[in-house]
N, C-alpha and C positions, 0 to 999 in steps of 0.2 A: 547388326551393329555391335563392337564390341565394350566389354565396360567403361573403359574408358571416354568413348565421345559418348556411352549413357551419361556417364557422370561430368563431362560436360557441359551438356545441354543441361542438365539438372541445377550444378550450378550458376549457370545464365539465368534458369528460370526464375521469376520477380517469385512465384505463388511455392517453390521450393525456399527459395532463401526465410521469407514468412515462416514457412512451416520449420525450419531450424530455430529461427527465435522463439519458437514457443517455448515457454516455460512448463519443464516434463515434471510435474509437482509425481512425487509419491504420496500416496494416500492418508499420510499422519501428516504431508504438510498439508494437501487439502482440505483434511480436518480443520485442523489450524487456520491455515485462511480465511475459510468460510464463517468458522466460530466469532472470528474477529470481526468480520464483514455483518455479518444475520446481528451480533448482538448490538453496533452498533444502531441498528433497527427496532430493537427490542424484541428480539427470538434469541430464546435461551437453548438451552440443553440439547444440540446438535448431536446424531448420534446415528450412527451408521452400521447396518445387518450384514450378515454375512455378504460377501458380495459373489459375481455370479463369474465364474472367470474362462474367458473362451478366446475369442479371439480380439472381443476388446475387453475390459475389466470394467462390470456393469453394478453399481455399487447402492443399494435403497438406503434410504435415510429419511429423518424425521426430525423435525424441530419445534420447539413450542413458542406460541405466542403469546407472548408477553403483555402486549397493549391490548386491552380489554375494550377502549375504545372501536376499533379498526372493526370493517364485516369480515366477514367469511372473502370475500369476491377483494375485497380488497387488502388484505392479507397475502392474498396468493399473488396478487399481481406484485407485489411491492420483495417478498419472497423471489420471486421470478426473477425482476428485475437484478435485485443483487446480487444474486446468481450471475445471474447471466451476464454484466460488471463485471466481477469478483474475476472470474474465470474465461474472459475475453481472451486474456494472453497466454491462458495456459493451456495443456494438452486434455481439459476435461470439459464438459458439459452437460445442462440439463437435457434428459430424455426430453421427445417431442410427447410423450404424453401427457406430460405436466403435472401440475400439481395437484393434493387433496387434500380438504382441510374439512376435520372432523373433530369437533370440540374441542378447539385450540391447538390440535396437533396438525401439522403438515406434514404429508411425505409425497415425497417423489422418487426419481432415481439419476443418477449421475453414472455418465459413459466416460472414460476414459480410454484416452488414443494413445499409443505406444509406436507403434510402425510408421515411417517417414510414409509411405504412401497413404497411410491413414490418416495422418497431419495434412498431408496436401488434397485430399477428398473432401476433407470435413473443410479446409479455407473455399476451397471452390467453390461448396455449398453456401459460404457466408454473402 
């Protein structure tokens, strides 16, 4: 088949067209997004390590929490959530290994999708 009826079918496809809308955030907006999302929560000081960069762009991060009320268990869940909110529409999300919370700090790690077939792998999964 040659590229042109690839790129046909692709654009017919409902789970391609999807994967173009996503919002391809660079990493100082997701910064930013997130920051705005976690604090309305009350988790402060979002803050992201070196990231690990291969064939997707695998990024750890840590946040603190704020509400002294909230457990542990539900800290993470509520972190999760907004997360996983925040970044529905865009080209990034939480690792499946989730979260860890140890004396008000959480971390986890956040993947990010670049490649159109990567975009349409990751909806599939959704």
């Amino acid at each position: 088949m040659d590229e042109d009826k690839k790129q046909k079918i692709k654009d017919k496809d409902p789970i391609y067209q999807k994967a173009r809308q996503l919002k391809k955030l660079t990493v100082t907006e997701l910064e930013n997004l997130l920051s705005k999302s976690l604090e309305k929560e009350k988790y402060v000081n979002l803050s992201f390590d070196k990231p690990e960069i291969d064939r997707y762009v695998i990024i750890p991060f840590t946040v603190q929490e704020f509400d002294k009320k909230r457990s542990e268990r539900e800290s993470e869940n509520t972190v999760r959530k907004v997360i996983k909110q925040t970044l529905e529409k865009t080209n990034w999300r939480l690792m499946t290994e989730g979260l860890t919370y140890r004396l008000g700090y959480l971390s986890g790690r956040l993947k990010g999708y670049e490649r159109e077939e990567d975009l349409v792998d990751l909806l599939k999964k959704c």
